[in-house]
C-alpha positions as CSV (number, residue, x, y, z in Angstrom):
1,X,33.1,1.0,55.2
2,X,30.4,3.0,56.2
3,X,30.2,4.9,52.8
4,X,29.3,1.6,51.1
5,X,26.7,0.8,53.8
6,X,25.1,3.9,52.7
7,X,25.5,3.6,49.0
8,X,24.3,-0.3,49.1
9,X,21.3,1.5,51.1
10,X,21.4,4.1,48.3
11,X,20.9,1.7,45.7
12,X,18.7,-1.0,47.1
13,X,16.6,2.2,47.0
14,X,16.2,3.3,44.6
15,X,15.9,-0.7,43.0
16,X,12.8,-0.6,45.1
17,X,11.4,2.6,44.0
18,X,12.2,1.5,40.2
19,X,10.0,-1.8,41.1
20,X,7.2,-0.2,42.8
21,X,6.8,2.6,40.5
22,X,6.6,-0.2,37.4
23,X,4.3,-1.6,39.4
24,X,2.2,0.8,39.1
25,X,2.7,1.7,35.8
26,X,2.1,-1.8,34.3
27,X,-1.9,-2.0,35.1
28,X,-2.1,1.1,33.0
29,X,0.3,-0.5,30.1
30,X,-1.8,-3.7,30.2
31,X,-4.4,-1.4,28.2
32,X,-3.3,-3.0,24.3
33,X,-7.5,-2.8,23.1
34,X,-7.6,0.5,23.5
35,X,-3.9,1.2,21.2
36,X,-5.0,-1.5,19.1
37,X,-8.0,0.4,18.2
38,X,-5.9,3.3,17.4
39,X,-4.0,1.3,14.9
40,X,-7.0,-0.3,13.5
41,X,-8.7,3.5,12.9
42,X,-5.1,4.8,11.7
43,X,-5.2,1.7,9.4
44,X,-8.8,2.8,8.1
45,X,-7.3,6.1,7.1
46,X,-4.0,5.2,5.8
47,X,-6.2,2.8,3.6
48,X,-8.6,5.6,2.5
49,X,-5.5,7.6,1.5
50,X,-3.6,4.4,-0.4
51,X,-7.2,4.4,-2.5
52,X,-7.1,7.7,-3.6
53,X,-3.2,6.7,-4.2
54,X,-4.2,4.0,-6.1
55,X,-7.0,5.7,-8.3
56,X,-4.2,8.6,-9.3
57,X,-1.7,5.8,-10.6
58,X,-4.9,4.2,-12.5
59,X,-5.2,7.2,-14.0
60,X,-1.3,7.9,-14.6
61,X,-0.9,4.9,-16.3
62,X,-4.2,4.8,-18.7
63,X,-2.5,8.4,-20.0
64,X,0.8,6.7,-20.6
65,X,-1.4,3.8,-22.0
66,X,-2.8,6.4,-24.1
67,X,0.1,8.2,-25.3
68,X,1.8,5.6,-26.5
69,X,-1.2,4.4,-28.3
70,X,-0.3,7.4,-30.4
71,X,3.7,6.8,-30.4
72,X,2.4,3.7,-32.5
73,X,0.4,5.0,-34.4
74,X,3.0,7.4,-35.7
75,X,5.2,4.6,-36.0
76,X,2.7,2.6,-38.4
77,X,2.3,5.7,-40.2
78,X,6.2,6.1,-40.8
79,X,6.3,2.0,-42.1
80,X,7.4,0.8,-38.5
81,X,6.4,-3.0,-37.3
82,X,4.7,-2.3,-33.9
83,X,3.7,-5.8,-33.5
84,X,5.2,-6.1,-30.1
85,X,4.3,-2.9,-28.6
86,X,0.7,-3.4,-29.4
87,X,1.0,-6.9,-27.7
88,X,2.4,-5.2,-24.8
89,X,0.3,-2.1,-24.8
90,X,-3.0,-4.5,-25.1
91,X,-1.4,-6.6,-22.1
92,X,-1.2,-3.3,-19.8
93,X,-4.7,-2.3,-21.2
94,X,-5.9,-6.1,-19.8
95,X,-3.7,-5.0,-16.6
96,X,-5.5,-1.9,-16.2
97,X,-9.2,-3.5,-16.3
98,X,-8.0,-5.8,-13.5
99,X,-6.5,-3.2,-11.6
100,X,-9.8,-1.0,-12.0
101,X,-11.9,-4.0,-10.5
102,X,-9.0,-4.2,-7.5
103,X,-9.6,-0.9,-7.3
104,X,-13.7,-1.3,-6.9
105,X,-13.4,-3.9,-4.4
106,X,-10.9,-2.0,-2.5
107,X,-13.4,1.2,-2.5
108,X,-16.4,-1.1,-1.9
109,X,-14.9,-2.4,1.5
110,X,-14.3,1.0,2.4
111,X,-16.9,2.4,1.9
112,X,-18.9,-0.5,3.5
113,X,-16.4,0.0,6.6
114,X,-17.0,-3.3,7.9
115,X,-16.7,-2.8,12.0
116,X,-16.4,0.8,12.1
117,X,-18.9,3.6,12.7
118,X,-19.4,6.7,10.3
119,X,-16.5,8.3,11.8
120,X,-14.0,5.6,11.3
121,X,-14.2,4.8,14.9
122,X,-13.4,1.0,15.7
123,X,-17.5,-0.9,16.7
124,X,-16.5,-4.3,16.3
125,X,-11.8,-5.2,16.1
126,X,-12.5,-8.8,14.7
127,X,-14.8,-6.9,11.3
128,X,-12.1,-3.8,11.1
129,X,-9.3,-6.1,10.6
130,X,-11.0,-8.1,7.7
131,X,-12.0,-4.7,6.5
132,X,-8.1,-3.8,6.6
133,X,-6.9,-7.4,4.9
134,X,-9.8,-7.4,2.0
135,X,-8.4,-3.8,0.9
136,X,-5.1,-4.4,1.4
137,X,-5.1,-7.7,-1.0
138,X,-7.0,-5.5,-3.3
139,X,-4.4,-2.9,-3.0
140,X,-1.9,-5.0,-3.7
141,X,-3.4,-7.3,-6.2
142,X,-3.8,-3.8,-8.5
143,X,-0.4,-2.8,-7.6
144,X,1.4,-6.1,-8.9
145,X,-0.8,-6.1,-11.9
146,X,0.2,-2.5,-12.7
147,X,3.6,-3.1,-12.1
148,X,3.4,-6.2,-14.4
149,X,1.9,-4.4,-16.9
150,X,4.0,-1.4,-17.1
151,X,6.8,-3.5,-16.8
152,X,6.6,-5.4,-19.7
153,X,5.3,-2.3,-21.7
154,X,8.5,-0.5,-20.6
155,X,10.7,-3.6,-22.3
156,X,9.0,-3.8,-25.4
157,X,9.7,-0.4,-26.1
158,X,13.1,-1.0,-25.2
159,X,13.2,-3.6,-27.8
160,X,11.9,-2.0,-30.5
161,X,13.7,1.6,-30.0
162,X,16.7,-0.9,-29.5
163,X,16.2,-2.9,-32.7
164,X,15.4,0.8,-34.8
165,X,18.7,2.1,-33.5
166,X,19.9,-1.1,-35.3
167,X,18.4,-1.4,-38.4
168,X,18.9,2.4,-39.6
């Protein structure tokens, strides 16, 4: 009986030690501005690094653009009706511009940094978050035109390589 006396002691303990030590420990945790800075300058350079992202698959897709500007071309010259591909291929060009002025605006806001300093530190949380939202709708207003674009491109050739295998 007087081993449990001892371990109820024991545990009622240690329950108290685990109380007052959190306690303590929550005036400290209570400090979220200071974390929520951290995200908000993480989030300025993770949005720095999906521009220069962004600009690469810009680039990417005006050489695929490109290249199968010269597929058709080839397949005009060998008799071929290309009248969907260059529908497609003038939709992703059309895609492209939009993306390039997503793009702009993204790099604009950036660069403006909008509540941070010249180091990307955090001046004003209210201005940083816009800063974060504007570029991330640009960011993903010139991914889903991309995508759309490339998409569609992507089909049309499936069609036509489709139909050519058909009509040999």
């Amino acid at each position: 009986m007087k081993s449990l006396s001892i371990m109820a002691k024991s545990l009622f303990g240690i329950v108290a030690l685990m109380l007052l030590v959190g306690a303590w420990v929550s005036p400290a945790a209570a400090q979220t501005p200071e974390r929520e800075f951290t995200q908000l300058e993480y989030g300025l350079k993770r949005a720095l690094l999906r521009l220069d992202a962004l600009g690469d698959r810009i680039e990417n897709i005006t050489s695929a653009a490109d290249l199968t500007e010269e597929y058709i071309q080839d397949e005009k010259n060998a008799g071929h009706d290309t009248t969907d591909i260059e529908a497609a291929l003038a939709d992703l060009r059309a895609k492209i511009v939009e993306a390039q002025a997503n793009y702009d605006e993204a790099a604009q806001t950036l660069d403006e940094k909008a509540g941070y300093d010249e180091d990307g530190q955090v001046t004003d949380p209210q201005q940083a978050r816009e800063t974060l939202e504007t570029a991330n709708r640009a960011f993903q207003d010139a991914n889903q035109a991309l995508r759309i674009g490339s998409q569609d491109l992507r089909q049309a050739m499936r069609d036509y390589r489709q139909d050519k295998r058909l009509n040999r």
